[in-house]
N, C-alpha and C positions, 0 to 999 in steps of 0.2 A: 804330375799326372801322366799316365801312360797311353797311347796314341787310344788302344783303344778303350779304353776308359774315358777319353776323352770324347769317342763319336757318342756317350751317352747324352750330353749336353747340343748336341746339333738340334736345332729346328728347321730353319730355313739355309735351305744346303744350296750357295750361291756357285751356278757355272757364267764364266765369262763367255762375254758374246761381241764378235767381231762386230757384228751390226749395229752396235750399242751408239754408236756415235762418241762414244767415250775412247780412251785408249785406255787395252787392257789392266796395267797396271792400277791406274789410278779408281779403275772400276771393282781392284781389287781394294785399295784404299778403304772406299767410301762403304764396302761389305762392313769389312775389320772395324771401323769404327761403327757405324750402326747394330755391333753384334753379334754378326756371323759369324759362325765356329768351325764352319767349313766350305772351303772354296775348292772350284772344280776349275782347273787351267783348260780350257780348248780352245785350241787354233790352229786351224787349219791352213792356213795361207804361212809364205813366207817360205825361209829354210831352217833346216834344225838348229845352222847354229843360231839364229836370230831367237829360235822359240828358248834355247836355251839361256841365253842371255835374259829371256824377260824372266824365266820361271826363277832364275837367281835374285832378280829384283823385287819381285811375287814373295820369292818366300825369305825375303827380309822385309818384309810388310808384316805377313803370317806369321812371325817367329812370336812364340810362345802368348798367342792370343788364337791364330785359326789352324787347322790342320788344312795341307796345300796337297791336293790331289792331279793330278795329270792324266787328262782322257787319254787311252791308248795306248801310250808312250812306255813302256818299263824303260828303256835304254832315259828317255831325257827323266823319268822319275827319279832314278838312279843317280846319274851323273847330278843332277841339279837337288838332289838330297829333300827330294822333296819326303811327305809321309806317306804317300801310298799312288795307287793307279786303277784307274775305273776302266773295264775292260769290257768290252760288248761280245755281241755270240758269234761273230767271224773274227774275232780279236787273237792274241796270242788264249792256250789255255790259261785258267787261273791253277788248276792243280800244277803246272809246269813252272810257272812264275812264283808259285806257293817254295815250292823244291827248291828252288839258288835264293830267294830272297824271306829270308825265314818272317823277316820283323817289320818287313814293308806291309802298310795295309790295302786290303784288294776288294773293290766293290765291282758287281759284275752285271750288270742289265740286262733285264728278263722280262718276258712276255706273256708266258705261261707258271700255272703253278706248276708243271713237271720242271721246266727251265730254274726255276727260282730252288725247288728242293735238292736239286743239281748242286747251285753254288753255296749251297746253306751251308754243302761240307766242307769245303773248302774256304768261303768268304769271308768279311769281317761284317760285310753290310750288300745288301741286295738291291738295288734300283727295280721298280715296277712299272712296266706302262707299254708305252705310254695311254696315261688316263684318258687324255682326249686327241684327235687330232691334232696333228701340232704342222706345221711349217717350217721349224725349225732347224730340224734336222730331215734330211732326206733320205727315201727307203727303210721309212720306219714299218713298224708291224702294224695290224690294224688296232684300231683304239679297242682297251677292253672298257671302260666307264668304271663308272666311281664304284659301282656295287663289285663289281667282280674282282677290281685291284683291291678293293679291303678284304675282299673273303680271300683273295690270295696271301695277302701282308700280316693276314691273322694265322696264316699257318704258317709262318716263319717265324724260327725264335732268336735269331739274329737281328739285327739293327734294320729296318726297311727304310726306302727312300720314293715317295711317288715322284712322277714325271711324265711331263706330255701333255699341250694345252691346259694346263693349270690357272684359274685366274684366283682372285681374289675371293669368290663368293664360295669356293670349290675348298678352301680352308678348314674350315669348322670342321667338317663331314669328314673329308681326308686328317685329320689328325688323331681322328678317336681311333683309327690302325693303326696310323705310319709315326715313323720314329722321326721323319726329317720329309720334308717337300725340296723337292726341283720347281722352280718356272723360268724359264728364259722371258718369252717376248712378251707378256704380261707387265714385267719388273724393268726389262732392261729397254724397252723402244715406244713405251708411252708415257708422259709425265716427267716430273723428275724423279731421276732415279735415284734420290739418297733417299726421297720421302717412302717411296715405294718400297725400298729396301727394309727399312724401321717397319714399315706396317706388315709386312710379311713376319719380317720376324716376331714380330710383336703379340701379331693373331696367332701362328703356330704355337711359341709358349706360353699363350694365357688359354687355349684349348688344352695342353699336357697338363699345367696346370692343376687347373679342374679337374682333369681327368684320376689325378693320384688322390 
């Protein structure tokens, strides 16, 4: 199956979290086997070549079970053969990134429906949010809520992905839009996170599901 053919099977689209208390790898592990079809590498801390080294360990975890994406990074997506690169709105361009890397996939983070229609032409898959306040990540946009990211997510005909304070109960709702969810600190910093992991993914595809 071909990369993007294969973002049609994502539900619960896992990004790694330094905070996790986990070590990255092993947090991609416990994705892979509970399911996940698609992991998001991010880390901030450290140096390149260290991040490099891990995303080479990552995507012999990934290989031919998750597709391995890398926030940011084209040069370590590149080098470390990952399948694509999630790019934000001060990022490198995606139509520029499109031009040298024909076959690599490009998901791009967006806040508005003008923003989102933007990368529709260029994308493979669109990030939206963030849905709620989050912590997570710093100098985010303000939260749009669950009603406005579906009325955006429905007018995109590409792959969508919600994000941003996403918990558990926020599932249902967000699925009858979105093609795949985001949640970091919901999944990754309370409970255990293999259990947390299975029930994400779990709730996401028995809402698509039903939905077909």
């Amino acid at each position: 199956m071909d990369k993007r053919s294969a973002l049609k099977l994502v539900n619960y689209y896992y990004i790694t979290d330094e905070k996790a208390g986990v070590p990255l790898p092993e947090q991609v592990k416990l994705a892979v086997e509970n399911g996940v079809k698609m992991i998001q590498y991010r880390r901030k801390s450290g140096s390149d070549e260290e991040r490099y080294k891990e995303v080479k360990e990552i995507k012999e975890i990934c290989e031919d079970k998750a597709l391995l994406i890398i926030d940011d990074r084209v040069d370590i997506a590149v080098l470390g053969e990952a399948d694509g690169v999630h790019l934000g709105q001060s990022d490198l361009p995606p139509s520029e990134v499109r031009k040298r890397y024909r076959d690599i996939l490009i998901g791009v983070s967006t806040h508005t429906l003008e923003q989102a229609e933007k990368a529709e032409k260029v994308a493979d898959y669109v990030g939206i949010g963030p849905v709620h306040e989050t912590g997570t990540k710093e100098d985010t946009s303000d939260e749009l809520e669950i009603q406005k990211a579906k009325q955006i997510a429905d007018r995109i005909d590409l792959p969508t992905a919600a994000i941003g304070g996403i918990e558990e109960e926020d599932l249902s709702v967000l699925s009858e839009s979105f093609d795949m969810i985001c949640a970091i600190s919901s999944v990754t910093r309370v409970g255990d996170l293999a259990e947390n992991i299975r029930t994400f993914e779990e709730k996401i595809k028995e809402v698509k599901r039903k939905a077909r």
